[in-house]
Structure formats: C-alpha cells, structure tokens
N, CA, C and O atoms as CSV, one atom per row, in Angstrom:
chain,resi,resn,atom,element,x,y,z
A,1,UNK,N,N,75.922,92.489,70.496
A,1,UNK,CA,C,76.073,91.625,71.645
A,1,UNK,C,C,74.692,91.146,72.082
A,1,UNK,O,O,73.808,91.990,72.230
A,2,UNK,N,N,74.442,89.866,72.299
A,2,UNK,CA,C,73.174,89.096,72.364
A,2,UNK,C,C,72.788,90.138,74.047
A,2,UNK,O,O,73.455,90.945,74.695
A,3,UNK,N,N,71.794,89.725,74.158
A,3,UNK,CA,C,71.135,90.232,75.690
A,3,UNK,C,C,71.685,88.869,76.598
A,3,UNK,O,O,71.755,87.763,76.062
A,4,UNK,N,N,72.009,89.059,77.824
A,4,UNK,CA,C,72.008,88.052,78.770
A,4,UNK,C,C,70.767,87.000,78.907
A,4,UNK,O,O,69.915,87.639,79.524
A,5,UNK,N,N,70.469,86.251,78.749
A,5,UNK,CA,C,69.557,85.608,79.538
A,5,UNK,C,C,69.051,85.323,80.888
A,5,UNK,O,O,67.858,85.092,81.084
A,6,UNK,N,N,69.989,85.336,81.882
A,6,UNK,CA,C,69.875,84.842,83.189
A,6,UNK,C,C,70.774,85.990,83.950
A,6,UNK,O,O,71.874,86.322,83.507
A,7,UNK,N,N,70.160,86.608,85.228
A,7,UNK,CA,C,70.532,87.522,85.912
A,7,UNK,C,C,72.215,87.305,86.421
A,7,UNK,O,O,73.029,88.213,86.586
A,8,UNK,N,N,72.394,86.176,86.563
A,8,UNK,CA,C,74.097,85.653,86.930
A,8,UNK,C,C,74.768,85.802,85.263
A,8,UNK,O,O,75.982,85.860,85.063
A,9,UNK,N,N,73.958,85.838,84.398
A,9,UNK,CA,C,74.885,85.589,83.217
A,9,UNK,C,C,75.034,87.315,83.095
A,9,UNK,O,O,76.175,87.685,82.821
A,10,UNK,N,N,73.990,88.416,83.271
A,10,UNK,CA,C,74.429,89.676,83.113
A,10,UNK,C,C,75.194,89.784,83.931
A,10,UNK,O,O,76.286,89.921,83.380
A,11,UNK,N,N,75.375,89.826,85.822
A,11,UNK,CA,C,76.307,89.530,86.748
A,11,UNK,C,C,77.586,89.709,86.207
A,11,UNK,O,O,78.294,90.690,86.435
A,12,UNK,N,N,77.893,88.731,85.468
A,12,UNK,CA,C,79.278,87.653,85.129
A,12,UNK,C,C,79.699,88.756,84.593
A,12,UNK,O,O,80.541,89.491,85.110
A,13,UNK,N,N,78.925,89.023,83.101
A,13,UNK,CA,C,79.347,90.124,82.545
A,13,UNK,C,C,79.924,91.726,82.993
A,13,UNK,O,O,80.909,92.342,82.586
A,14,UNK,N,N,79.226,91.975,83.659
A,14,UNK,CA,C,79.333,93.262,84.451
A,14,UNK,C,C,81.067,92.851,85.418
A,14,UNK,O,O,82.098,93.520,85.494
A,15,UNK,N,N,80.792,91.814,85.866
A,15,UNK,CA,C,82.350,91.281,86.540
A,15,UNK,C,C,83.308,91.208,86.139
A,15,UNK,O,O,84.325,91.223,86.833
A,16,UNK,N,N,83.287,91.083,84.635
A,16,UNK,CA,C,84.362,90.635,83.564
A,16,UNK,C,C,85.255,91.786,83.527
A,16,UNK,O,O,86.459,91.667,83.297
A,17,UNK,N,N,84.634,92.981,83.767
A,17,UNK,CA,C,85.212,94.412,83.605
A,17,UNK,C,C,85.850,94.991,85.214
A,17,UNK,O,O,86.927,95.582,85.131
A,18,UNK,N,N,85.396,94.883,86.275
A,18,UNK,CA,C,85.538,95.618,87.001
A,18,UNK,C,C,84.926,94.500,88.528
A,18,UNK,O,O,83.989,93.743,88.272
A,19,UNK,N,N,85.492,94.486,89.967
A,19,UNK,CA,C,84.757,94.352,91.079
A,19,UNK,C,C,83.891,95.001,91.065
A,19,UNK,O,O,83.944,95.814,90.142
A,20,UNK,N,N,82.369,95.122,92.142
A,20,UNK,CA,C,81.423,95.398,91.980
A,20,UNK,C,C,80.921,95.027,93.478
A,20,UNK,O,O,81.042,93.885,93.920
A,21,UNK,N,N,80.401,95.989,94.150
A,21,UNK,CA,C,79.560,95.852,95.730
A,21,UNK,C,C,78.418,95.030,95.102
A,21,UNK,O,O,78.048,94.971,93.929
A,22,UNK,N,N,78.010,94.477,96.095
A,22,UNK,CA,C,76.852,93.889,96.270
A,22,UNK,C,C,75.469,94.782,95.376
A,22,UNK,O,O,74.820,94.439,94.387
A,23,UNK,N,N,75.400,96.092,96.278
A,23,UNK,CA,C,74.192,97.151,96.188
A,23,UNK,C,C,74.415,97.541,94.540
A,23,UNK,O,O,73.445,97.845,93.845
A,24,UNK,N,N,75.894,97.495,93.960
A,24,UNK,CA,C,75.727,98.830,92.970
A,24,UNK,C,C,75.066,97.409,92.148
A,24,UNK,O,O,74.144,97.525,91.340
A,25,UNK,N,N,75.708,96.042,92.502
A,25,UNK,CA,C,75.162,94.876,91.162
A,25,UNK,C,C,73.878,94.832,90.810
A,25,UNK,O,O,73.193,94.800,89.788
A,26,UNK,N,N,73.753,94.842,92.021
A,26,UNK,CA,C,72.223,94.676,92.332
A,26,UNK,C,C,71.471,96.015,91.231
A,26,UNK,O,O,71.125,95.833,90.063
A,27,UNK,N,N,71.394,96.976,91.801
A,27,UNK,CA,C,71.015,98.048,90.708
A,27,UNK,C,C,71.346,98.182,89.342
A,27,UNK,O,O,70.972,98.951,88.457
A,28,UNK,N,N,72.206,97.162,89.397
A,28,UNK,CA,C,72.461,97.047,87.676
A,28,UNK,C,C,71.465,96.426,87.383
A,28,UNK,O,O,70.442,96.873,86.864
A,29,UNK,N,N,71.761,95.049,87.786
A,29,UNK,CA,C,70.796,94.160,87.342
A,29,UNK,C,C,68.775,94.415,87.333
A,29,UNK,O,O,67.937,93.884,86.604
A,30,UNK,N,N,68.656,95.122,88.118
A,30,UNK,CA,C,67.167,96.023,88.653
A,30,UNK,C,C,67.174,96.675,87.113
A,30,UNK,O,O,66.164,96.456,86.444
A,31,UNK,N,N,68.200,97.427,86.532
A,31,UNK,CA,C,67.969,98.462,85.731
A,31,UNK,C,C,67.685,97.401,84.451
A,31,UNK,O,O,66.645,97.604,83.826
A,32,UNK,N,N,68.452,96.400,84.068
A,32,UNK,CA,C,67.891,95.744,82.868
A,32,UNK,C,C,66.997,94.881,83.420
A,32,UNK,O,O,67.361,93.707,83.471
A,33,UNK,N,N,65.825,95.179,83.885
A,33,UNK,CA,C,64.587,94.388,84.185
A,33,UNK,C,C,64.680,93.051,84.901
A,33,UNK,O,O,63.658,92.369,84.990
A,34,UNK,N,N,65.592,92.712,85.313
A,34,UNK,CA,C,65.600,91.564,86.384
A,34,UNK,C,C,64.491,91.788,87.583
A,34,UNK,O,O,64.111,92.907,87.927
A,35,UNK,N,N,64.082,90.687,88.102
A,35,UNK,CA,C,62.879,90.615,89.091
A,35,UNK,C,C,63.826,90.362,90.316
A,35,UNK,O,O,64.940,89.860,90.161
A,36,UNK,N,N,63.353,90.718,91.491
A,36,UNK,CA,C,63.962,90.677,92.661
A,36,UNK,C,C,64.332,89.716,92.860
A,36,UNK,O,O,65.504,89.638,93.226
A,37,UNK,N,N,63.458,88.371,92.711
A,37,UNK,CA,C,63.632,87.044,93.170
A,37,UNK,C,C,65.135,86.613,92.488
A,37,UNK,O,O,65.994,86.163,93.247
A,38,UNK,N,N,65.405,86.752,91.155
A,38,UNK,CA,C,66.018,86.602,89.986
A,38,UNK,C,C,67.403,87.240,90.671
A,38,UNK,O,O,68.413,86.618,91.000
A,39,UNK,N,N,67.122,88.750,90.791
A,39,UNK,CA,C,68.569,89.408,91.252
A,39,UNK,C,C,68.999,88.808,93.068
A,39,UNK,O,O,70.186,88.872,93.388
A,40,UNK,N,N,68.502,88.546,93.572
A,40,UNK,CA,C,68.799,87.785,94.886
A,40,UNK,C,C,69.266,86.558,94.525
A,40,UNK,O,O,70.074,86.077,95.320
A,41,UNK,N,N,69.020,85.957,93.640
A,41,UNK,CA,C,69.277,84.675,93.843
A,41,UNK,C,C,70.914,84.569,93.072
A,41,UNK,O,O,71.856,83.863,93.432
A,42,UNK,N,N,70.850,85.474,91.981
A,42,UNK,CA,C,72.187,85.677,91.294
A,42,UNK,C,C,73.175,86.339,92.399
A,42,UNK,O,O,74.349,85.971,92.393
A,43,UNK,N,N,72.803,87.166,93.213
A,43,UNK,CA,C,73.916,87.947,94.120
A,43,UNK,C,C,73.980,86.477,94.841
A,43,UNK,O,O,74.689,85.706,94.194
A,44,UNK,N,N,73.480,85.970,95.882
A,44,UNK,CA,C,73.410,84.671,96.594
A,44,UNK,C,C,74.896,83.830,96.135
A,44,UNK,O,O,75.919,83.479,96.724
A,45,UNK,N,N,74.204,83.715,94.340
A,45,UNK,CA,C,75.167,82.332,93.946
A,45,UNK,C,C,76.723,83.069,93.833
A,45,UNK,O,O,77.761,82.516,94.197
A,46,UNK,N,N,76.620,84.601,93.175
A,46,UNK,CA,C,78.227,84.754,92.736
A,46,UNK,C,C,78.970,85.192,94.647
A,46,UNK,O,O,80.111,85.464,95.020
A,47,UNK,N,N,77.843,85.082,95.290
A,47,UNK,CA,C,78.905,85.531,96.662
A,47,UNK,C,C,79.135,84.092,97.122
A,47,UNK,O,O,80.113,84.101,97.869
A,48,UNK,N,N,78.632,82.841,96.984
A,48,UNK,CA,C,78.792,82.052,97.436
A,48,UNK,C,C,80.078,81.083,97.044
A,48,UNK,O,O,80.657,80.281,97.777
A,49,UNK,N,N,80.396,81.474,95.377
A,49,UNK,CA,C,81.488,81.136,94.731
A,49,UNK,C,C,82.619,82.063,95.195
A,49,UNK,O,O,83.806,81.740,95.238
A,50,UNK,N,N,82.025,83.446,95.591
A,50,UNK,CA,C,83.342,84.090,96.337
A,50,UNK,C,C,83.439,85.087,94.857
A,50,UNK,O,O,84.239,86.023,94.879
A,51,UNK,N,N,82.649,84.861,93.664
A,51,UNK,CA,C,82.773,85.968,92.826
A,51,UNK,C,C,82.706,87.795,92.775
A,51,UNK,O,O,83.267,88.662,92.106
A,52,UNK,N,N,81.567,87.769,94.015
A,52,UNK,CA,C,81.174,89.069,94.865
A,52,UNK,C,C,81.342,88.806,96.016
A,52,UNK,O,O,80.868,87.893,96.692
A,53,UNK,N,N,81.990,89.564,96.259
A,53,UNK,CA,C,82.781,90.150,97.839
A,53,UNK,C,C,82.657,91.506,98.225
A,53,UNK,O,O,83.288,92.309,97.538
A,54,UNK,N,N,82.008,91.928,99.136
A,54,UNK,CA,C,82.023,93.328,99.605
A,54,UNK,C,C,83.292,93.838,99.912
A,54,UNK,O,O,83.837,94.770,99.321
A,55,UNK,N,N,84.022,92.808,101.433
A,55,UNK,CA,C,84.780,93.194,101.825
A,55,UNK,C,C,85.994,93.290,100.954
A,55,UNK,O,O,86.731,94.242,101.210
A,56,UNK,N,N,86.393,92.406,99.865
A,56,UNK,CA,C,87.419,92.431,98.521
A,56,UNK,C,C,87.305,93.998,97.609
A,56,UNK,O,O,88.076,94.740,97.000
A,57,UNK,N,N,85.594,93.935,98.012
A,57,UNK,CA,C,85.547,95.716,97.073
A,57,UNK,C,C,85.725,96.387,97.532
A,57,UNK,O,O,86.288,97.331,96.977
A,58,UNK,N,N,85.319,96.471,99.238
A,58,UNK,CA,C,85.949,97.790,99.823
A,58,UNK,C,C,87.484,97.997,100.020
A,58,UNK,O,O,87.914,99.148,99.936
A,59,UNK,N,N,88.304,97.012,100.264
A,59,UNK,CA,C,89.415,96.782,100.576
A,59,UNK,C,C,90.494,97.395,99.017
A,59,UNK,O,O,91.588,97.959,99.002
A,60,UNK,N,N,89.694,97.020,98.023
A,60,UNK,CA,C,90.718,97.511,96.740
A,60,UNK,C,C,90.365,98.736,96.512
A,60,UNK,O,O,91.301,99.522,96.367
A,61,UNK,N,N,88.756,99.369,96.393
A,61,UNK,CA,C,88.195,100.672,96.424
A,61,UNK,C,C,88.735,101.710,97.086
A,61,UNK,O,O,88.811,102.851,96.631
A,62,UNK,N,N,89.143,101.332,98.229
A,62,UNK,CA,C,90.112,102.255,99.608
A,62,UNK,C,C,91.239,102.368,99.303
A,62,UNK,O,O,91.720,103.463,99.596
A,63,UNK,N,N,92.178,101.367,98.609
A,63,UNK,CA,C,93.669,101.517,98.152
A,63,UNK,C,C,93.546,102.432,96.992
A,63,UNK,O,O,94.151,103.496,97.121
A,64,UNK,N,N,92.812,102.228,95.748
A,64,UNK,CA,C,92.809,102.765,94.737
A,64,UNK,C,C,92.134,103.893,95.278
A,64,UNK,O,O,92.812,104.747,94.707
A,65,UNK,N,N,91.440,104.446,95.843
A,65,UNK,CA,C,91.278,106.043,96.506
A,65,UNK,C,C,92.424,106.601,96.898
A,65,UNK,O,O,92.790,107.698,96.475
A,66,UNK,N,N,92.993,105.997,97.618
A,66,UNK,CA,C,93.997,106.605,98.635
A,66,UNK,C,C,95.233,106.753,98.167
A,66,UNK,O,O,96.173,107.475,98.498
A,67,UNK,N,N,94.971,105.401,96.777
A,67,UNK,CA,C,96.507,105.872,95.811
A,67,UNK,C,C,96.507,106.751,95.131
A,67,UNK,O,O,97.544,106.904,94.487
A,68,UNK,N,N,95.634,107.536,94.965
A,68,UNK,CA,C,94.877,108.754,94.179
A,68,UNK,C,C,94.842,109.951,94.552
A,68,UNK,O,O,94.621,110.901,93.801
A,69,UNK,N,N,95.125,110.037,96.128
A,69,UNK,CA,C,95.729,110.878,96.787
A,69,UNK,C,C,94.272,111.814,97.528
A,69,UNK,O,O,94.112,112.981,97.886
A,70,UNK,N,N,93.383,110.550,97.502
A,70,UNK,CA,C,92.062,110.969,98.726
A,70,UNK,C,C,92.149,110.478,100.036
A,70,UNK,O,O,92.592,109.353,100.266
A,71,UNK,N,N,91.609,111.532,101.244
A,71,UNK,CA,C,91.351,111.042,102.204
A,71,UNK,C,C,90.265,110.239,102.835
A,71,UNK,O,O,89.263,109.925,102.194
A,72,UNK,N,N,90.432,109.926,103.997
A,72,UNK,CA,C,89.337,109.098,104.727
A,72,UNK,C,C,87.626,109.487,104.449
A,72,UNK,O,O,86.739,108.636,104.387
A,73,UNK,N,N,87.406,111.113,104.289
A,73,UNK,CA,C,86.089,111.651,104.102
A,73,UNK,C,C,85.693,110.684,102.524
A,73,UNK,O,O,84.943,109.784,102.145
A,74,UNK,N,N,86.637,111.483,102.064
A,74,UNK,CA,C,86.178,111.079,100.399
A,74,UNK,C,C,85.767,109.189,99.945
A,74,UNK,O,O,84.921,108.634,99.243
A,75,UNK,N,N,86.840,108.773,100.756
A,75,UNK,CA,C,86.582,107.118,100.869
A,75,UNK,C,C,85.531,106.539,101.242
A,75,UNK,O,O,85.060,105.557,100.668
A,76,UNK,N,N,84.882,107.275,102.589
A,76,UNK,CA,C,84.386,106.545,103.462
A,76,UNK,C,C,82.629,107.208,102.806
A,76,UNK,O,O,81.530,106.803,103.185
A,77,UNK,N,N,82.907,108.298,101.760
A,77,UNK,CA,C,81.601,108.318,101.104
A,77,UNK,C,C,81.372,107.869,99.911
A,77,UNK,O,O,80.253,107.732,99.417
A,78,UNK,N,N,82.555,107.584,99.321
A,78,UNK,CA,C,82.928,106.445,97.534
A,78,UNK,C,C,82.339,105.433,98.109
A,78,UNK,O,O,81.604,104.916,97.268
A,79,UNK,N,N,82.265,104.728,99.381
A,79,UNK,CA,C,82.626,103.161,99.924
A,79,UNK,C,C,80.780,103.436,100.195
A,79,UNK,O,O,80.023,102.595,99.709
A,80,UNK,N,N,80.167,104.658,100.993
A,80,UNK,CA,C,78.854,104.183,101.473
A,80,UNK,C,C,78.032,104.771,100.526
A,80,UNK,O,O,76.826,104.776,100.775
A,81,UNK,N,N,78.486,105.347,99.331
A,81,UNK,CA,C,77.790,105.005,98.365
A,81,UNK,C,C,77.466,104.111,97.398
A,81,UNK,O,O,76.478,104.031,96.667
A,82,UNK,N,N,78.915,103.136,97.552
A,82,UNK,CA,C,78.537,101.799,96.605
A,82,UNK,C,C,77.933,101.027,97.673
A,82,UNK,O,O,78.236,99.843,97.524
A,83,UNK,N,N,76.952,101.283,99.039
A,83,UNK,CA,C,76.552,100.223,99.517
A,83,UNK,C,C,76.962,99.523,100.242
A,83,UNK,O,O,76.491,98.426,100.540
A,84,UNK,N,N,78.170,100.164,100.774
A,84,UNK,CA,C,79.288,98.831,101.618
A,84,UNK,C,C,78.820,99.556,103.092
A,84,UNK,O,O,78.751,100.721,103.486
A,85,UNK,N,N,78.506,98.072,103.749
A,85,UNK,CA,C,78.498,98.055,105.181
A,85,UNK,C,C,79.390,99.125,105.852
A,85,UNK,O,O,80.545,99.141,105.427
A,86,UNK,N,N,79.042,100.147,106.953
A,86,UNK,CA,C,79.940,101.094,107.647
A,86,UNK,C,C,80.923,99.844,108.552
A,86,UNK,O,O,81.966,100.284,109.035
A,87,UNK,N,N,80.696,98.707,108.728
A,87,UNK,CA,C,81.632,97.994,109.428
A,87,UNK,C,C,83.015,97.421,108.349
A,87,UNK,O,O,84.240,97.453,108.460
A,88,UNK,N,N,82.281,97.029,107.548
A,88,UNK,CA,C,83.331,97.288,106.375
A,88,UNK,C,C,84.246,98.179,106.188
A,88,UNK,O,O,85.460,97.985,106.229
A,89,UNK,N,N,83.645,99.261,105.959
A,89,UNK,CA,C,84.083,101.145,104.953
A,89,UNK,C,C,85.472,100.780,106.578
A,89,UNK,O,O,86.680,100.545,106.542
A,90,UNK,N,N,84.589,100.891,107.644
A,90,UNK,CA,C,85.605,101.107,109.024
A,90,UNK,C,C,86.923,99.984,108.503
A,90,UNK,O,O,87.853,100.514,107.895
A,91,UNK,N,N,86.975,98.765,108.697
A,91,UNK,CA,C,87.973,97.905,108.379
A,91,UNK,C,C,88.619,97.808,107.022
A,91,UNK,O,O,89.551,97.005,106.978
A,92,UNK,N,N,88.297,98.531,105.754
A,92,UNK,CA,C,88.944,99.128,104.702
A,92,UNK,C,C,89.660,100.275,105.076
A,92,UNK,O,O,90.849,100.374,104.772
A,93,UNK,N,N,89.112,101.098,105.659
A,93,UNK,CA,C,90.297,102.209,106.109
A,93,UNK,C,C,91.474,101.792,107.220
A,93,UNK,O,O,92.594,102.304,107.212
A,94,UNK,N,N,91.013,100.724,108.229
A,94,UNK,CA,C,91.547,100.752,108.682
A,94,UNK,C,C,93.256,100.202,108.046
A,94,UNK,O,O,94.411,100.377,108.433
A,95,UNK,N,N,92.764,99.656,107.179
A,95,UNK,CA,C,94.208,98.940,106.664
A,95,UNK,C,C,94.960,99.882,105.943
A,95,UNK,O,O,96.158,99.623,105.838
A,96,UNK,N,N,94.514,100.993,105.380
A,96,UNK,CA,C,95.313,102.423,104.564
A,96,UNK,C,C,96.672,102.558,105.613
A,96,UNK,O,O,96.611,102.280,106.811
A,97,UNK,N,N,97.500,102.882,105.145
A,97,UNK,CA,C,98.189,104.162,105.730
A,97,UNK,C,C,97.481,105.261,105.761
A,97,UNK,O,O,96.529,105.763,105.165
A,98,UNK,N,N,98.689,105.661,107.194
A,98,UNK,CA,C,97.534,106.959,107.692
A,98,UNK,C,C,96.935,107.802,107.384
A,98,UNK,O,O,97.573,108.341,106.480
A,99,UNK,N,N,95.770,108.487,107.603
A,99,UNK,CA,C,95.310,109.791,106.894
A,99,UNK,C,C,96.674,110.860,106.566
A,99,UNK,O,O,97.167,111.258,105.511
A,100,UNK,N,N,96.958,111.066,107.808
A,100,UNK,CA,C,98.223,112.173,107.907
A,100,UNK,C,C,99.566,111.938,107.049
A,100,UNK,O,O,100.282,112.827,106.587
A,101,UNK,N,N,99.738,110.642,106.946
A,101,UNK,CA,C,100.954,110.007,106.608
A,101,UNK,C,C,100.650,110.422,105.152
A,101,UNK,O,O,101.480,110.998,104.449
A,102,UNK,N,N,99.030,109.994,104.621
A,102,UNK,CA,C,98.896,110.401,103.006
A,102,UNK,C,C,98.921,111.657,102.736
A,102,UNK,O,O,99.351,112.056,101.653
A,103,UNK,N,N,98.536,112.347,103.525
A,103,UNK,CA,C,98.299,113.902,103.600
A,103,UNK,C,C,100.223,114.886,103.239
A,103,UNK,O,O,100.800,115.564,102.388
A,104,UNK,N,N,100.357,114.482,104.129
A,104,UNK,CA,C,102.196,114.770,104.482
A,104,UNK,C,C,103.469,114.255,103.175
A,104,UNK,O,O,104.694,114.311,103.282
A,105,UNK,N,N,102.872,113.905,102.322
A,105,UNK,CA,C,103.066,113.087,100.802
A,105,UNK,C,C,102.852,114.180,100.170
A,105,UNK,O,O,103.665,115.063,99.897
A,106,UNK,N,N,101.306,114.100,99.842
A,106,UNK,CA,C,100.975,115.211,99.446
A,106,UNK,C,C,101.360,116.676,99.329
A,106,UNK,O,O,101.379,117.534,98.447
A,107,UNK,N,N,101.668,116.570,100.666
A,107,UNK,CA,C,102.315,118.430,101.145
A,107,UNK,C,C,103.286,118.329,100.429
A,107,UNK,O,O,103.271,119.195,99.555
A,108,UNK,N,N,104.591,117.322,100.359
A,108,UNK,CA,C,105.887,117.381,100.372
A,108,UNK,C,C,105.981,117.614,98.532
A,108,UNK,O,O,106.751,118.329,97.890
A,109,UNK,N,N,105.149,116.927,98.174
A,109,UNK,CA,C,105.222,117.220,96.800
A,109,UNK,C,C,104.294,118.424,95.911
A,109,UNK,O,O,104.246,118.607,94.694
A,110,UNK,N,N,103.678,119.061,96.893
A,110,UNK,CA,C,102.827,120.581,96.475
A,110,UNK,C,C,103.443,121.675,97.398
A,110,UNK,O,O,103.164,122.840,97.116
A,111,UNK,N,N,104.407,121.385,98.677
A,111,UNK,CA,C,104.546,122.385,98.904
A,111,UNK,C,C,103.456,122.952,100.227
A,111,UNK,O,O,102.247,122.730,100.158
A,112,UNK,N,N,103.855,123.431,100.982
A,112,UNK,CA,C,103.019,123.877,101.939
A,112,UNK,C,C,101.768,125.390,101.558
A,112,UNK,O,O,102.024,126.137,100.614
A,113,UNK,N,N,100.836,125.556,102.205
A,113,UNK,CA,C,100.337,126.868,101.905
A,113,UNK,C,C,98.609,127.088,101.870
A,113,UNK,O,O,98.153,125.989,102.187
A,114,UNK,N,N,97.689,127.863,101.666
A,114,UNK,CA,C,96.630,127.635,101.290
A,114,UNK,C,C,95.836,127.025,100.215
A,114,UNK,O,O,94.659,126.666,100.171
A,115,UNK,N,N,97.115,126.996,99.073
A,115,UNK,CA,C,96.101,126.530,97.637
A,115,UNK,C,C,96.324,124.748,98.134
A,115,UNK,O,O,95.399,123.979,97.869
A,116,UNK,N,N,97.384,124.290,98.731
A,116,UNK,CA,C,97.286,122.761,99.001
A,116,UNK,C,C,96.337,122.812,100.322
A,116,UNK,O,O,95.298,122.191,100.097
A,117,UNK,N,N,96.367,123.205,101.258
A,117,UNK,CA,C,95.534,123.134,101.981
A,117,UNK,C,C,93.777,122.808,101.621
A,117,UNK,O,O,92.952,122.068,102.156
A,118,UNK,N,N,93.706,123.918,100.255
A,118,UNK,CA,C,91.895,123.994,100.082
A,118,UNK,C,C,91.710,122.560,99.304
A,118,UNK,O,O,90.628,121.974,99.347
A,119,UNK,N,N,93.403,121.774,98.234
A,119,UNK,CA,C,93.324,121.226,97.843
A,119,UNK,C,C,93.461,119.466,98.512
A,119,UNK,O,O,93.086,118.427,97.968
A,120,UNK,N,N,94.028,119.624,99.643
A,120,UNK,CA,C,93.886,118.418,100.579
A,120,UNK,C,C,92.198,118.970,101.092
A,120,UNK,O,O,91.940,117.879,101.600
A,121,UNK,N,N,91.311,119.530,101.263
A,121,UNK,CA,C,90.165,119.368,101.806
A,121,UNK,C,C,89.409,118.978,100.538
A,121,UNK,O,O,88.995,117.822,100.444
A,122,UNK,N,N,89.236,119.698,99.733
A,122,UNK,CA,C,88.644,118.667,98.505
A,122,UNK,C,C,88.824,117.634,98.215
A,122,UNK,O,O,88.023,117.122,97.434
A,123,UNK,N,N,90.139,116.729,98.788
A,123,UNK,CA,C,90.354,115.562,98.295
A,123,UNK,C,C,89.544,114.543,99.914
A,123,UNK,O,O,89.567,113.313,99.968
A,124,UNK,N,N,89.002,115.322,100.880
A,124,UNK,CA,C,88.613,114.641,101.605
A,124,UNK,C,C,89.500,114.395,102.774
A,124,UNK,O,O,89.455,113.286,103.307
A,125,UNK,N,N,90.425,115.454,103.300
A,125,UNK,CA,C,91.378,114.799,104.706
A,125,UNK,C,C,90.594,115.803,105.425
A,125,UNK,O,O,90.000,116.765,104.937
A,126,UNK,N,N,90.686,115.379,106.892
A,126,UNK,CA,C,89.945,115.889,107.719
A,126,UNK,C,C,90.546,117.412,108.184
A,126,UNK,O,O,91.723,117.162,108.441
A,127,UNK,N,N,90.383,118.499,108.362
A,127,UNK,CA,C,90.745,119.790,108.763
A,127,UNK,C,C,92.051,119.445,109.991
A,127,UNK,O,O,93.223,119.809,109.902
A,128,UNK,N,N,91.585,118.851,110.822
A,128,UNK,CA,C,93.077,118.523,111.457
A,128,UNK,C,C,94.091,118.328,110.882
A,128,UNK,O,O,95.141,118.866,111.233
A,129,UNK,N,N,93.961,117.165,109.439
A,129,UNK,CA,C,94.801,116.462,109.353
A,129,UNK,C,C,95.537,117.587,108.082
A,129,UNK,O,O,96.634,117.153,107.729
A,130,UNK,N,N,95.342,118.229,107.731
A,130,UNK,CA,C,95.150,119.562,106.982
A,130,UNK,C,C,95.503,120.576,107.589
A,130,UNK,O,O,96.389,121.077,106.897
A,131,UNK,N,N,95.314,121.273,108.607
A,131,UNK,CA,C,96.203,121.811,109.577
A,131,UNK,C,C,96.689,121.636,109.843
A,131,UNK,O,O,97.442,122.602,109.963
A,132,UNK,N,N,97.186,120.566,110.326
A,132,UNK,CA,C,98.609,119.825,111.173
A,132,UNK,C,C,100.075,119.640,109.575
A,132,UNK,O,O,101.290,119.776,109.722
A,133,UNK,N,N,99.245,119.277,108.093
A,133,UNK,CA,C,100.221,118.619,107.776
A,133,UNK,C,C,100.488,120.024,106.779
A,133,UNK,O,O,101.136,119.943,105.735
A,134,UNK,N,N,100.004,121.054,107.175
A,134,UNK,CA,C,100.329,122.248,106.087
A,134,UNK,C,C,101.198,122.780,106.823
A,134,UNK,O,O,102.394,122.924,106.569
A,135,UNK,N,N,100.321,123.253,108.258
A,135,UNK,CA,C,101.450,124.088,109.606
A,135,UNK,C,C,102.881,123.244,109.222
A,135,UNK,O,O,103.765,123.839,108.606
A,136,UNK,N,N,103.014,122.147,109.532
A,136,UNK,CA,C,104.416,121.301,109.759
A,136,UNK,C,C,104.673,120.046,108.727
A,136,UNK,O,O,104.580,118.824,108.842
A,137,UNK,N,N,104.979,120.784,107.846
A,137,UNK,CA,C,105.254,119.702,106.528
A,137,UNK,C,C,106.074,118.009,106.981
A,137,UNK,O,O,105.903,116.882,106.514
A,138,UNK,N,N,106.968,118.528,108.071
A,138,UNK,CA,C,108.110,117.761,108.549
A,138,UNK,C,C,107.549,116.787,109.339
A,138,UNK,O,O,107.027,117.151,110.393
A,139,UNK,N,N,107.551,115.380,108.981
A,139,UNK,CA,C,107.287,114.070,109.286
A,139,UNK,C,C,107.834,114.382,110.733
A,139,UNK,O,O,106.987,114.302,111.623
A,140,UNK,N,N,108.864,114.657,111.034
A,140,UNK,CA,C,109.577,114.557,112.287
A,140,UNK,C,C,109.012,115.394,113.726
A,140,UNK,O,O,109.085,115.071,114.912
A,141,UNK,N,N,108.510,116.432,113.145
A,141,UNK,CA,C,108.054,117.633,114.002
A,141,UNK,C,C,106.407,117.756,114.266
A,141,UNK,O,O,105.851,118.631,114.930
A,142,UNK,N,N,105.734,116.554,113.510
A,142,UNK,CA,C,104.795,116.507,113.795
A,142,UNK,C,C,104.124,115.378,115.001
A,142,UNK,O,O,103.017,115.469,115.532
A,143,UNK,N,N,105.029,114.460,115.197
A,143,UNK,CA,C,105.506,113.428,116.612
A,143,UNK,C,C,104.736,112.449,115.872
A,143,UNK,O,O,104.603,111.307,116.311
C-alpha cells in the first residue's frame, strides 16, 4: 500500500475503517510524521465537510458501550480518553438509557448476588446503581 501523501489523504484512510475523535486523528496523523500546520489544517477540512464529528463519535461510542453492557464510569472515561469535550461525554450519556435501567438488564440476566455485583462495578455502574439494582432486581420495587 503506497504511503499517503497529504495529511487528509491519511485522514480519509483511517475514516474508511472506523469514526474517529478529533484528538485520537490527530495523534494518528502526529505519529506518521505530519507537521502540525498539515494535521490542523486536515482536521479543519474533514470537520468542515462534516467527515469528523466529535459529537457523531461520542454519541455512537456511548451506544456501542452501553450496548456492551458498560456503565456511565466506563463511558465517560472511553469518551475522555478519545479526547471528547466533557460537554459532549455529558450530552452522549445523556441520551443512553438509564444507568440503572442498563444495570437491572444486566441483573435479570446474571441473577442477583456478589459475583454480578463485583461484575456490574467493573463494567463501570456507579455503587448506588449496583446496590440498588442487586438489593432489588425488580424494575417495580425499585420506584
């Protein structure tokens, strides 16, 4: 495969496969020797075509977490490690179903107890939401 020539033409490439934050492109492009001027000006043009979108990456990044059966912790550090604005990471979660609601899924299909419990905190739900949905598996009884 030839080398890219032009920082939007590696860009493109890297796009062809997968969405992509702003920050992680950027560090791509840094890593095969692109010059700052070069990688600014390529992020510039593909956000201006609407090719890079933060808010499009956080927004699919958060579904595909959460369809995966992670919570808000785990998201909201996937999301500010690719670089995405905390005003963002905030308005990507906000559109999930609920922490609890994912959590209470979870239970229903592992079963209540400590080994799901240690295993909803590794996946990132908050100790409340982990207490509340182990104590009372039941959608109904939890109000």
């Amino acid at each position: 495969m030839a080398k890219p020539r032009t920082a939007v033409d590696a860009a493109l490439g890297a796009l062809r496969h997968r969405d992509w934050s702003a920050a992680e492109l950027d560090c791509r492009l840094a890593s095969r020797g692109f010059s700052d001027d070069d990688r600014g000006e390529a992020l510039e043009t593909l956000r201006r075509t609407g090719l890079l979108d933060d808010r499009r990456y956080a927004e699919g990044r958060a579904e595909t977490l959460a369809g995966r059966g992670a919570g808000d912790a785990l998201i909201r550090h996937d999301l500010d490690r690719a670089g995405i604005d905390r005003d963002l990471v905030d308005e990507a979660l906000a559109l999930l179903q609920p922490e609890a609601d994912r959590a209470r899924r979870i239970v229903e299909r592992r079963g209540g107890g400590p080994k799901t419990a240690r295993f909803l905190g590794g996946k990132g739900f908050s100790d409340e939401t982990v207490a509340a949905c182990v104590a009372n598996p039941r959608h109904d009884e939890l109000g």
